[in-house]
N, C-alpha and C positions, 0 to 999 in steps of 0.2 A: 504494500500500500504506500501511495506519495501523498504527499501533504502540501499543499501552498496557502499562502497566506492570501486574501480573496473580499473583497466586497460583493453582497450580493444589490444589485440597485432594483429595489421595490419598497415604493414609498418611501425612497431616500437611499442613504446609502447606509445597510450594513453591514459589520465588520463580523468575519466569523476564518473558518477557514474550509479548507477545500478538499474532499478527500478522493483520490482516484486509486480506484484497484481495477480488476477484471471483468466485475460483475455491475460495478456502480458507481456513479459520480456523487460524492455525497457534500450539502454543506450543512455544516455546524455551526450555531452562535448561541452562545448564555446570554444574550438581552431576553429578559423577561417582557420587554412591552413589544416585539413582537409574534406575529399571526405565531401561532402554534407550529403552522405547517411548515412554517421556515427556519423554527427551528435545526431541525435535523432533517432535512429535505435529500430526501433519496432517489436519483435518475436515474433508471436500471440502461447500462449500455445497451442491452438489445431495442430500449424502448428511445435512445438519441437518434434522427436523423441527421443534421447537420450541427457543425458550431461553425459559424460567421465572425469575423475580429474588426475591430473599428479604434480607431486611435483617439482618444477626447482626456487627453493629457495623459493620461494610461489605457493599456493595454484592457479592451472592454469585448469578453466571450460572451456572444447571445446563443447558448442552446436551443435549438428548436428540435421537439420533442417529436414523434409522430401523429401523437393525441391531436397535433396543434397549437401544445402551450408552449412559452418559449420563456429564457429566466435568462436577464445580463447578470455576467459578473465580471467585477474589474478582477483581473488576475494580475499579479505582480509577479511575475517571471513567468511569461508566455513562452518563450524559446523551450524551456523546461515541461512547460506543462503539455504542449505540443508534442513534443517526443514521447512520455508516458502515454499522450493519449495513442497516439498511431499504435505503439508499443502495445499496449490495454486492449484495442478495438479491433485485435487481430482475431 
């Protein structure tokens, strides 16, 4: 499992971090004020269709999902997380 340090941006930006392994993209934060769901937010790789990158002073991954739903997160070392993922999504 890899770890990066990560904002997720929904209804602001927060701070948590980012966990990738083989089976799932997971993000983690202990803020209590928000949605439950994001606390511990679980993206099973089979269920990722795309992540798209955008530059807006950092490094900003928008997952989009199959479902449809799609979740930004600023990543702080994309070069890194890029290789884990290709690496992961084999």
């Amino acid at each position: 499992m890899k770890s990066f340090i990560c904002s997720l941006c929904r209804g602001g930006i927060l701070g948590g971090g980012l966990y990738l392994d083989s089976t799932s993209l997971t993000y983690k934060t202990n803020k209590l004020t928000v949605d439950k769901k994001y606390r511990n937010l679980v993206l099973p790789m089979k269920e990722i269709k795309e992540i798209t990158w955008k530059w807006i002073v950092f490094p900003v991954a928008t997952v989009f999902m199959k479902n449809g739903e799609s979740y930004k997160f600023i990543i702080f070392n994309k070069r890194r997380f890029e290789k884990w993922f290709c690496e992961y999504s084999k």
